[in-house]
C-alpha positions in Angstrom: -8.0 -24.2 -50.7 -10.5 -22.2 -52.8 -10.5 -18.7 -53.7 -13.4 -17.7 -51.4 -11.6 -19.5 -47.8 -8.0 -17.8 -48.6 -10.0 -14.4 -48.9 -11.5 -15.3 -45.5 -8.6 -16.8 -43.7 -7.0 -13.1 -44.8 -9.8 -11.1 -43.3 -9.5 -13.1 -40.4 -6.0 -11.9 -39.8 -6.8 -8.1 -40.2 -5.7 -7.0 -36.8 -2.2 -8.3 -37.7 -2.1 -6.2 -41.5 -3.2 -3.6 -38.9 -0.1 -4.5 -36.5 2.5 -4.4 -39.5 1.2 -1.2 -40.8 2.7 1.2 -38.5 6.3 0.0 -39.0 5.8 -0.3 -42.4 4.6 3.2 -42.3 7.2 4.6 -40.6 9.7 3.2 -42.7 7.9 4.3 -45.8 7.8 7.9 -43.5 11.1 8.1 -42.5 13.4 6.1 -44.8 12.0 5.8 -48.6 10.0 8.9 -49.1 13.2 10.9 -47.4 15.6 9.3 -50.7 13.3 11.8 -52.9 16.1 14.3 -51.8 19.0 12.8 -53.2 17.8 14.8 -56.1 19.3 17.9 -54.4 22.8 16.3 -55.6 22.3 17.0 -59.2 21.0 20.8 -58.3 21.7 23.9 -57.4 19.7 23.6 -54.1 17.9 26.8 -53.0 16.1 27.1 -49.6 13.6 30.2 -51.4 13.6 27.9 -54.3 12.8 24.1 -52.9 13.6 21.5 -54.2 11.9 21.1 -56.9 12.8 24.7 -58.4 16.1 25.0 -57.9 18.6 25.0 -60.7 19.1 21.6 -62.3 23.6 21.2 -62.4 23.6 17.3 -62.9 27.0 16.3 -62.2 28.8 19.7 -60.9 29.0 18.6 -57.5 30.4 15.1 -58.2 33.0 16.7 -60.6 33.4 19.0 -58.1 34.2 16.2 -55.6 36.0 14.4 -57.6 38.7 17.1 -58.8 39.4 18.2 -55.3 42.5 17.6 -54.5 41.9 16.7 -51.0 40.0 14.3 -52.3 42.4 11.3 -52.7 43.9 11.5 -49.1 40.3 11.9 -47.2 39.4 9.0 -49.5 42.7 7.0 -48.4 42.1 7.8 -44.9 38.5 6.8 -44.8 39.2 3.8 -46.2 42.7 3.0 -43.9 40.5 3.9 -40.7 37.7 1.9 -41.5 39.7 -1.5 -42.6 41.6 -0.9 -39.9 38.8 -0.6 -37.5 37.3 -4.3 -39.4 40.6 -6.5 -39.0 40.9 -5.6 -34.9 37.3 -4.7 -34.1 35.7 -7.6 -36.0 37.5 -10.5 -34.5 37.3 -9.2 -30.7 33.4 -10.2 -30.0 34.0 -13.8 -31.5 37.1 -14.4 -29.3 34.9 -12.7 -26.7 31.8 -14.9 -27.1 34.2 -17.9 -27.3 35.5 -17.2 -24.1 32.4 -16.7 -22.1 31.1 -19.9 -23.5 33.6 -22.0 -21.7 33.2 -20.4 -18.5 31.5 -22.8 -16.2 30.6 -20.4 -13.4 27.3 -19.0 -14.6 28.0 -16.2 -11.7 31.3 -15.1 -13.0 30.2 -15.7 -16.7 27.5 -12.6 -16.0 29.6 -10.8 -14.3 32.3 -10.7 -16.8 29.6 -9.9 -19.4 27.9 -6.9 -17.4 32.0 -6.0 -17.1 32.4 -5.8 -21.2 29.0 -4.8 -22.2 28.8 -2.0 -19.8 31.0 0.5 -22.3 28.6 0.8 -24.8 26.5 3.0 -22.7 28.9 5.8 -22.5 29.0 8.1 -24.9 32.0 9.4 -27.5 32.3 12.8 -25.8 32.7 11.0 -22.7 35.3 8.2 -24.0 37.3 11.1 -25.4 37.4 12.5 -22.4 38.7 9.6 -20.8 40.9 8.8 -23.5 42.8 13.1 -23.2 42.5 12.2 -18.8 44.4 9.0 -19.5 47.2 10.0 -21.8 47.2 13.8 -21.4 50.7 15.4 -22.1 50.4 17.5 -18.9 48.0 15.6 -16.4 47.9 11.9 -18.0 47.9 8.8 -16.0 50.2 7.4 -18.6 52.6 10.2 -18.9 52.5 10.3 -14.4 53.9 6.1 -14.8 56.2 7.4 -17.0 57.5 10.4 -15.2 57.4 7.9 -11.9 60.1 5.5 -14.2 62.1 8.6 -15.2 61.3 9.1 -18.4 60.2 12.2 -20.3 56.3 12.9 -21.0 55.2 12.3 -23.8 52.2 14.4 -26.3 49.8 11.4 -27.3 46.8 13.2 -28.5 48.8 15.0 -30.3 50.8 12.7 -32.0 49.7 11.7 -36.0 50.7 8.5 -35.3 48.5 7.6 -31.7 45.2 8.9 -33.8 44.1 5.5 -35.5 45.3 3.1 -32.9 43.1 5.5 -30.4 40.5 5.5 -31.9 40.6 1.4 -33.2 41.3 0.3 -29.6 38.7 2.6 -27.8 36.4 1.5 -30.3 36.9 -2.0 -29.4 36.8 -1.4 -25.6 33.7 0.6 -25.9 31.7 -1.9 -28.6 33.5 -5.2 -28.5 31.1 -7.1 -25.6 27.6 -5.3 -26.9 28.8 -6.7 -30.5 29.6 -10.3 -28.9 26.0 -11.1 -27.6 25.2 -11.8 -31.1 27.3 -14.7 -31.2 26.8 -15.8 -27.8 23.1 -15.7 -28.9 24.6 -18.0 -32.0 26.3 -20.0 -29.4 23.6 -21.0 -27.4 21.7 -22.9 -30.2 24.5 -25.4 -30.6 24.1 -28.8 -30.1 25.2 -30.0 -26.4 25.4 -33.3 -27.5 28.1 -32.4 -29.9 30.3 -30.9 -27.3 29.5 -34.4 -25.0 30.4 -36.9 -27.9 33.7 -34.4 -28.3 34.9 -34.5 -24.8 34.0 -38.5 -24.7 36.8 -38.7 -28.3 39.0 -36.6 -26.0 38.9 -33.1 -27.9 40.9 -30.3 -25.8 38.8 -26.9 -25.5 40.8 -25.6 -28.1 39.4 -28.6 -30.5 36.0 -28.0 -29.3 36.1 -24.5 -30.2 37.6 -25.1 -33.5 35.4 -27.9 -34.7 32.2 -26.9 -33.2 32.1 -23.5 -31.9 32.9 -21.4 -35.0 31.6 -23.8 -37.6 28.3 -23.4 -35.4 28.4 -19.6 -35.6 29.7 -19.1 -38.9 26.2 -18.3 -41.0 26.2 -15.2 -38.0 30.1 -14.6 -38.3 29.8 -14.2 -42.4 26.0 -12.2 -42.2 28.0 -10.0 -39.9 31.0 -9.6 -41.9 29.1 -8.7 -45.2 26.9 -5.9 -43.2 30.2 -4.4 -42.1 31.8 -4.4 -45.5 28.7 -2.5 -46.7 30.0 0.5 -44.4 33.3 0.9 -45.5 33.1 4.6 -46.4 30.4 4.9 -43.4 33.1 6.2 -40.6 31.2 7.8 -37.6 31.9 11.5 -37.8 31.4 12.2 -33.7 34.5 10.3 -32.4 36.8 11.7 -35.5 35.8 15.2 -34.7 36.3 15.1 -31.4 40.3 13.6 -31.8 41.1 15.9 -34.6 43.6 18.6 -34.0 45.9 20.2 -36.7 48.4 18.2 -36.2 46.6 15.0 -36.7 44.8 16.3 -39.5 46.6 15.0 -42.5 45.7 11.4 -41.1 41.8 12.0 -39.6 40.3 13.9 -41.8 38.0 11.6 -43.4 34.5 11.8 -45.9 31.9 12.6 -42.9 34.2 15.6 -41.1 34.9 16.8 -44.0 31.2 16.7 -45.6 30.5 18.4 -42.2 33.2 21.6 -42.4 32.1 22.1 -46.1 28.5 20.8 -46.7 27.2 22.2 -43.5 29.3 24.4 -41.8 28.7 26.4 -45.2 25.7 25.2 -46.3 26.7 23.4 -49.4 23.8 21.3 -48.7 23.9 20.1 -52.9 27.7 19.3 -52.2 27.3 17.3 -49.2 24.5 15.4 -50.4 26.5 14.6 -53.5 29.4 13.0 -50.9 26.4 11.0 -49.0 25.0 9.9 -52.8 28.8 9.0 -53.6 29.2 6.8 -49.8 25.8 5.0 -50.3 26.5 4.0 -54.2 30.2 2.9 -53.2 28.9 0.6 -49.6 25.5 -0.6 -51.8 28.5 -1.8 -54.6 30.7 -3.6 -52.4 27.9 -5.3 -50.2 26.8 -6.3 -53.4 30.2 -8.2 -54.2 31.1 -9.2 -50.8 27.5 -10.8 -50.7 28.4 -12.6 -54.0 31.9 -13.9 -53.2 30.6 -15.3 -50.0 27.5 -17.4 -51.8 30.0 -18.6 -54.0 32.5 -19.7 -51.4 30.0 -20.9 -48.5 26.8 -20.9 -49.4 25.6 -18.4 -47.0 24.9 -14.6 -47.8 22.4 -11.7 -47.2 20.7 -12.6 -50.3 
């Protein structure tokens, strides 16, 4: 093809530069030309100032993060909540997906998946609230069974110990059949033919699953995985607010409310955009190796 018909066949396809060009500019817009203020980190950021001619402190804030002596325990519980979250709330949509795919009744199949996928809509404020009217110390449906056994009531929410399963276990109700269309999605692109010449050798469901379900979804199961290791210090900050009380507090205050009480609240706006710096460097570095390991291992990665 000579230099003159590529230059043609590219004019030819104008309206679809034109096409790409507003995504391209909003992201540009929105998410590249934003990361110009992660400079506000290493200053002394002044709203009369800008910018641009505020103070330059390079790395008070970070020292200042660092030397905190909360620092360690937000750290630990960040880290506790979000692994914790990963080893229940990753696994659910795949044992989810699996089941779905051997139902036979395309009727009940939907059903069942309008059933799960429904949560998602709600929002946190409103899954808190159903979390305090289900195991309310005073007016709980939980603490009502118990009362109805003879047993004493008992103070959930405010109990250190029932934050993290909360939260875990709501997270899972609320996200775990939106999460599992993506590998029901996977699912459908296996071969039939495989799950035919299976059941013809005899292969129990369990077999079929084992040999051909997951090794058909596992390029979506590992993608997955890697993107949620990248958000390890990326707790949401709306649902952790919303459970924290003071006697909780030594086990849910984590990076984001605390960036919140302190970076916002009091307009530390250099500090708290030190934390974010500090989150993104930290996710970047472990996608980064979790991407790398998993290459090595299977051949399949982000990158």
């Amino acid at each position: 093809m000579s230099q003159w018909t590529k230059v043609r066949f590219s004019r030819n396809r104008w309206q679809l530069y034109l096409l790409a060009l507003i995504p391209v500019s909003v992201i540009l817009i929105f998410a590249y030309i934003p990361m110009g203020g992660i400079v506000i980190a290493f200053k002394d950021f002044s709203v009369r100032r800008g910018i641009w001619g505020s103070k330059w402190v390079g790395t008070k804030y970070f020292d200042q993060l660092f030397n905190m002596p909360i620092f360690p325990i937000i750290l630990k519980n960040t880290i506790i909540l979000s692994l914790y979250s990963l080893a229940i709330g990753f696994p659910f949509p795949i044992l989810l997906a699996l089941a779905f795919n051997e139902l036979r009744n395309a009727r009940i199949k939907k059903v069942l998946q309008t059933i799960t996928f429904a949560p998602y809509f709600i929002s946190t404020v409103v899954v808190i609230s159903i979390l305090i009217q289900i195991f309310s110390y005073r007016y709980g449906v939980v603490n009502a069974i118990i009362q109805q056994f003879g047993g004493k009531s008992k103070d959930f929410m405010g109990s250190a110990s029932f934050f993290r399963p909360a939260y875990v276990w709501s997270g899972v109700w609320q996200s775990a059949g939106y999460n599992a269309v993506l590998y029901i999605a996977a699912l459908s692109g296996v071969d039939p033919t495989l799950y035919e010449a299976a059941s013809i050798d005899g292969a129990s469901r369990f077999q079929r699953m084992w040999h051909i379900d997951l090794p058909g979804i596992r390029p979506t199961i590992i993608i997955t995985l890697i993107l949620n290791a990248g958000n390890i210090l990326s707790v949401g900050f709306e649902k952790v607010f919303l459970m924290q009380n003071a006697i909780n507090y030594n086990i849910s205050e984590i990076i984001s409310t605390y960036v919140y009480k302190v970076g916002i609240e009091q307009a530390q706006y250099s500090f708290s955009t030190a934390v974010g710096l500090f989150n993104a460097v930290v996710n970047c570095t472990i996608l980064i190796l979790v991407n790398w390991i998993s290459t090595k291992i299977s051949d399949t990665g982000l990158f």
